[in-house]
Each structure stands twice: as C-alpha cells, then as structure tokens.
N, CA and C atoms as a LAMMPS dump frame, in Angstrom:
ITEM: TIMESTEP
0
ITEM: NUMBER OF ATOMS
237
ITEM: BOX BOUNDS ff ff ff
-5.0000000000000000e+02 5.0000000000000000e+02
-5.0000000000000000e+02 5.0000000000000000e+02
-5.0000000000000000e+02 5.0000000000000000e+02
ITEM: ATOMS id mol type element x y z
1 1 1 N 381.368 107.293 -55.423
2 1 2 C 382.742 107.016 -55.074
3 1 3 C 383.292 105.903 -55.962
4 2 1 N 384.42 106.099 -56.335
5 2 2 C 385.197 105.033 -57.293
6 2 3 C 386.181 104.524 -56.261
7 3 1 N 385.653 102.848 -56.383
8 3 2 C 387.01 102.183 -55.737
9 3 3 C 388.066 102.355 -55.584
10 4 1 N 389.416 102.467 -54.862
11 4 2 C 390.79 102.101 -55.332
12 4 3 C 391.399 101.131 -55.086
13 5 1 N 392.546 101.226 -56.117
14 5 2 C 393.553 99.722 -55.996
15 5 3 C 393.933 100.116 -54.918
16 6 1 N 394.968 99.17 -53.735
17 6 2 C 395.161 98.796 -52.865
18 6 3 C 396.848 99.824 -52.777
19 7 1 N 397.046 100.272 -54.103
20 7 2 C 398.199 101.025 -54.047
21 7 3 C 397.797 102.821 -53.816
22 8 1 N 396.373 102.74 -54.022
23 8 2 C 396.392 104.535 -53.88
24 8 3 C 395.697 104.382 -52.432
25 9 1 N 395.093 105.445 -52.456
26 9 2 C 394.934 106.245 -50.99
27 9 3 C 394.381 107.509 -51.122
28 10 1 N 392.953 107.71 -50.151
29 10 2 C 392.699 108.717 -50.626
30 10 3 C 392.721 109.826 -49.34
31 11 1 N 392.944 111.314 -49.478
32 11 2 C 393.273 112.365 -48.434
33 11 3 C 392.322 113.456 -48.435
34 12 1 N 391.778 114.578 -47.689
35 12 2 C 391.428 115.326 -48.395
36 12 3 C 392.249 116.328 -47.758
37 13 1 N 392.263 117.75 -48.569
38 13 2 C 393.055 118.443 -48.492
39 13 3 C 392.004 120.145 -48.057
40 14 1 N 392.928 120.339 -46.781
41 14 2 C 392.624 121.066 -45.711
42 14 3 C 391.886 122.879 -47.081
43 15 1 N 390.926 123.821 -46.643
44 15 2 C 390.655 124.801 -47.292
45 15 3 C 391.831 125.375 -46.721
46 16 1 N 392.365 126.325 -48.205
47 16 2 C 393.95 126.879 -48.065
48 16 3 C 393.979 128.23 -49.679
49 17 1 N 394.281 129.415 -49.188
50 17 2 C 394.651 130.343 -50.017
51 17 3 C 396.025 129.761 -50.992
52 18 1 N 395.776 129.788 -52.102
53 18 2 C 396.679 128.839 -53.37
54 18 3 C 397.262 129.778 -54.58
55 19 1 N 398.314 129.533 -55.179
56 19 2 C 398.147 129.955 -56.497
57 19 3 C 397.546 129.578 -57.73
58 20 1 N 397.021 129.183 -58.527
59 20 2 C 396.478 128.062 -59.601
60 20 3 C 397.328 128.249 -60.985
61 21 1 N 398.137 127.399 -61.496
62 21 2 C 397.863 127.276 -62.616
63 21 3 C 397.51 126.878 -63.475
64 22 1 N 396.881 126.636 -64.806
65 22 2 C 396.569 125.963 -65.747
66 22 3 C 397.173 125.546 -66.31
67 23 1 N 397.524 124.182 -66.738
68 23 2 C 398.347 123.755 -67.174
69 23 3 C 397.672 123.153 -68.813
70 24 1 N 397.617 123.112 -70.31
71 24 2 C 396.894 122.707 -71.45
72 24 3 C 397.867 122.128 -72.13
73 25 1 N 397.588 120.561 -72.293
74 25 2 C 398.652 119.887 -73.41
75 25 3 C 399.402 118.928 -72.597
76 26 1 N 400.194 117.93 -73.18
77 26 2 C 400.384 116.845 -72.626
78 26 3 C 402.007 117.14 -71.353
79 27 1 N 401.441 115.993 -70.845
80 27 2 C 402.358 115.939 -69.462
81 27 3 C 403.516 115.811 -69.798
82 28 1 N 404.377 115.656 -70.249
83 28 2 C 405.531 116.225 -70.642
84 28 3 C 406.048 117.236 -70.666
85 29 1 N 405.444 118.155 -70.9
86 29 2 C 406.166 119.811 -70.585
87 29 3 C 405.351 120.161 -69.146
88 30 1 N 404.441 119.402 -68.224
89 30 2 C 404.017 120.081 -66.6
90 30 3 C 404.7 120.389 -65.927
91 31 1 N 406.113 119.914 -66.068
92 31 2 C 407.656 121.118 -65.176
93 31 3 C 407.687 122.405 -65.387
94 32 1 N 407.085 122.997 -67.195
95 32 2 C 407.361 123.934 -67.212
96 32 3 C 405.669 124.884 -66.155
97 33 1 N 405.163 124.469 -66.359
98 33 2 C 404.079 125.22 -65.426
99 33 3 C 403.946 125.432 -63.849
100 34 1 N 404.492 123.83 -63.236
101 34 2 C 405.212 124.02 -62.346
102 34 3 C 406.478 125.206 -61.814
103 35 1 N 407.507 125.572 -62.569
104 35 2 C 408.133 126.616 -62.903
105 35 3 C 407.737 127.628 -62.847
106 36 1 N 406.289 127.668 -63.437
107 36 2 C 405.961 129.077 -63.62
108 36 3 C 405.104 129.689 -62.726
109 37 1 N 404.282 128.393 -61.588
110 37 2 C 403.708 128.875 -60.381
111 37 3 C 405.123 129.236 -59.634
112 38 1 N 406.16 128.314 -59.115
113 38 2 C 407.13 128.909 -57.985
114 38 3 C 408.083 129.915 -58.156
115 39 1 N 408.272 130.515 -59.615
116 39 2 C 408.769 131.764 -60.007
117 39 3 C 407.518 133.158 -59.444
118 40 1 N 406.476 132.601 -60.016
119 40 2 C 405.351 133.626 -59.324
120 40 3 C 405.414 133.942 -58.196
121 41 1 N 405.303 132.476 -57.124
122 41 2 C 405.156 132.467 -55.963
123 41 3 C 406.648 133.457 -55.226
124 42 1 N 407.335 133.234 -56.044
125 42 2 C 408.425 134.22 -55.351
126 42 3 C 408.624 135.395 -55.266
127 43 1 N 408.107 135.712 -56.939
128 43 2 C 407.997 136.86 -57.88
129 43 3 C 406.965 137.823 -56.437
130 44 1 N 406.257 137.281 -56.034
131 44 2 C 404.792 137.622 -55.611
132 44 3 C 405.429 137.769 -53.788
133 45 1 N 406.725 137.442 -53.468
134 45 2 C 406.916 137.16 -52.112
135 45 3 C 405.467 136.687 -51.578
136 46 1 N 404.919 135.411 -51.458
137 46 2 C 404.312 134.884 -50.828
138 46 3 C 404.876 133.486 -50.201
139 47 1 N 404.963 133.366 -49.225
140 47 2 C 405.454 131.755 -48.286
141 47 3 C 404.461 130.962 -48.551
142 48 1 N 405.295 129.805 -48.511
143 48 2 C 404.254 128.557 -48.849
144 48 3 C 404.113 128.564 -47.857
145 49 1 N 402.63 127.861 -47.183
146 49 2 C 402.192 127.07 -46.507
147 49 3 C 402.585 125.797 -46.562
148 50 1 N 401.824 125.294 -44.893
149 50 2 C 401.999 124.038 -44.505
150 50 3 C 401.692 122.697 -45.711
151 51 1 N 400.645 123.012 -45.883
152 51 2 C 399.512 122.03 -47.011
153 51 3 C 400.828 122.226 -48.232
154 52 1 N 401.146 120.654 -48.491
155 52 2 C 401.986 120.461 -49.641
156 52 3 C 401.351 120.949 -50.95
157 53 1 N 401.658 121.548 -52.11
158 53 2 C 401.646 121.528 -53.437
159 53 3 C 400.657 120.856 -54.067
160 54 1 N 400.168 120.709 -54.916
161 54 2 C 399.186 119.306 -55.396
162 54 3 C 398.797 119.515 -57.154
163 55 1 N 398.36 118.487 -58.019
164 55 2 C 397.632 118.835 -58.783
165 55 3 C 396.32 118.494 -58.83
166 56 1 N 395.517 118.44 -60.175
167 56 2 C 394.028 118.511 -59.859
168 56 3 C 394 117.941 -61.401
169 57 1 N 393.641 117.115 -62.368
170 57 2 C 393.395 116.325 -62.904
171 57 3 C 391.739 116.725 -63.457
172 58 1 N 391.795 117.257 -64.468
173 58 2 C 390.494 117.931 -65.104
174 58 3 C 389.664 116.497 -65.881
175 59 1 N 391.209 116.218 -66.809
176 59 2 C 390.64 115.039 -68.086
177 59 3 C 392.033 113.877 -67.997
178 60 1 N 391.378 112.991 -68.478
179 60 2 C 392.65 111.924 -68.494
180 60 3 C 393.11 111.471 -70.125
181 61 1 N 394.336 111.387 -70.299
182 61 2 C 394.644 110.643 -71.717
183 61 3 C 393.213 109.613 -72.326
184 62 1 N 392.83 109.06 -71.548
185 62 2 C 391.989 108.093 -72.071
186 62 3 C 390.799 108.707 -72.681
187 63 1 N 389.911 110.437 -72.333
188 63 2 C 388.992 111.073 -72.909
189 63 3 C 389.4 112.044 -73.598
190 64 1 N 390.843 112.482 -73.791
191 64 2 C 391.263 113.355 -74.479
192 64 3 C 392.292 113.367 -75.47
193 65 1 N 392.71 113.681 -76.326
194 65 2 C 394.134 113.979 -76.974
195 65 3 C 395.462 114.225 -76.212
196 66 1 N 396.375 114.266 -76.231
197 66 2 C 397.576 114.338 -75.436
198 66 3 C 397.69 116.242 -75.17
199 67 1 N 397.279 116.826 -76.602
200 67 2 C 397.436 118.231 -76.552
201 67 3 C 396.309 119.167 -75.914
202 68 1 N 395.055 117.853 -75.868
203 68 2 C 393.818 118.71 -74.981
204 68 3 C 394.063 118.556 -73.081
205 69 1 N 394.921 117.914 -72.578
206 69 2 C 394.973 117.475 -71.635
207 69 3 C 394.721 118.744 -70.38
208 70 1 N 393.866 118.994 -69.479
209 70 2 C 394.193 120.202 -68.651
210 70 3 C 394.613 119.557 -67.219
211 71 1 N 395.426 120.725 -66.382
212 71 2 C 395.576 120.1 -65.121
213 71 3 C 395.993 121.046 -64.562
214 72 1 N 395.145 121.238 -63.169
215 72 2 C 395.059 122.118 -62.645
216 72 3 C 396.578 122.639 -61.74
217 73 1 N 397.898 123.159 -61.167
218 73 2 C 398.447 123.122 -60.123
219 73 3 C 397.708 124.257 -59.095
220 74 1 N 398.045 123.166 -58.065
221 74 2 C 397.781 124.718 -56.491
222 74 3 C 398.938 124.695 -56.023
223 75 1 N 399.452 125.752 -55.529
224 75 2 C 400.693 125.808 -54.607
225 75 3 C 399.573 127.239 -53.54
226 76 1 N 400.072 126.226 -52.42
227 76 2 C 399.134 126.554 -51.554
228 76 3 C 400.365 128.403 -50.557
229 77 1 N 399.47 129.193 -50.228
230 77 2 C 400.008 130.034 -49.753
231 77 3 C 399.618 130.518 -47.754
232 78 1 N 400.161 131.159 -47.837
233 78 2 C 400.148 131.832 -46.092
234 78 3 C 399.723 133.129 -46.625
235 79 1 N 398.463 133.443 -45.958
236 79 2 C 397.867 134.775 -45.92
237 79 3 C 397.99 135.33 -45.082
C-alpha cells in the first residue's frame, strides 16, 4: 500500500458490467475517448448505472513519454 497525502482518498469500486476504453497518448486529447465511450454507450442503448464513470491509470508521465501514456475509461453499465 502507498501512503496518501491528506488531500486524496481512497474508495473501492463496487464489481459492475462497463464499457472500456483505451485511451494511448497524452492527456490532452482524453475528452476525445471519453466521447467515444458515451457515443457508444448510446450508440449501444445501454443505461448507465449507479457506479459513477472512472478512469484507471496504467503509466504515469513520470515512466513514460507523453505519447506512450495509456488509460484505461469504464463507463459502467445496467445489465
């Protein structure tokens, strides 16, 4: 377990049927992937679920290049 500063907080997040996307390259364009799960998610008529949205954090700027960066989104669904 890694400490945290006094400003984060940690949750865990309930098992939940999701969409995933992959997101490759720096955080600056992650709206557009974002975009492209809730166009799906619509595309796909599936309702979100309760369980908010989230991402998932593969590598950080500090071990990677800005353009190697991956990150996972879930947008969580109702089965």
């Amino acid at each position: 377990n890694t400490p945290l500063g006094s400003e984060l907080v940690t949750c865990q997040i309930p098992d939940c049927s999701a969409i995933q996307v992959q997101h490759l390259g720096s955080y600056d364009h992650l709206g557009n992937a974002w975009s492209a799960g809730m166009m799906y998610q619509r595309y796909a008529k599936k309702k979100m679920a309760k369980t908010p949205p989230f991402e998932l954090y593969v590598n950080s700027p500090d071990q990677v290049e800005a353009g190697q960066l991956e990150t996972q989104i879930f947008i969580p669904v109702r089965t």
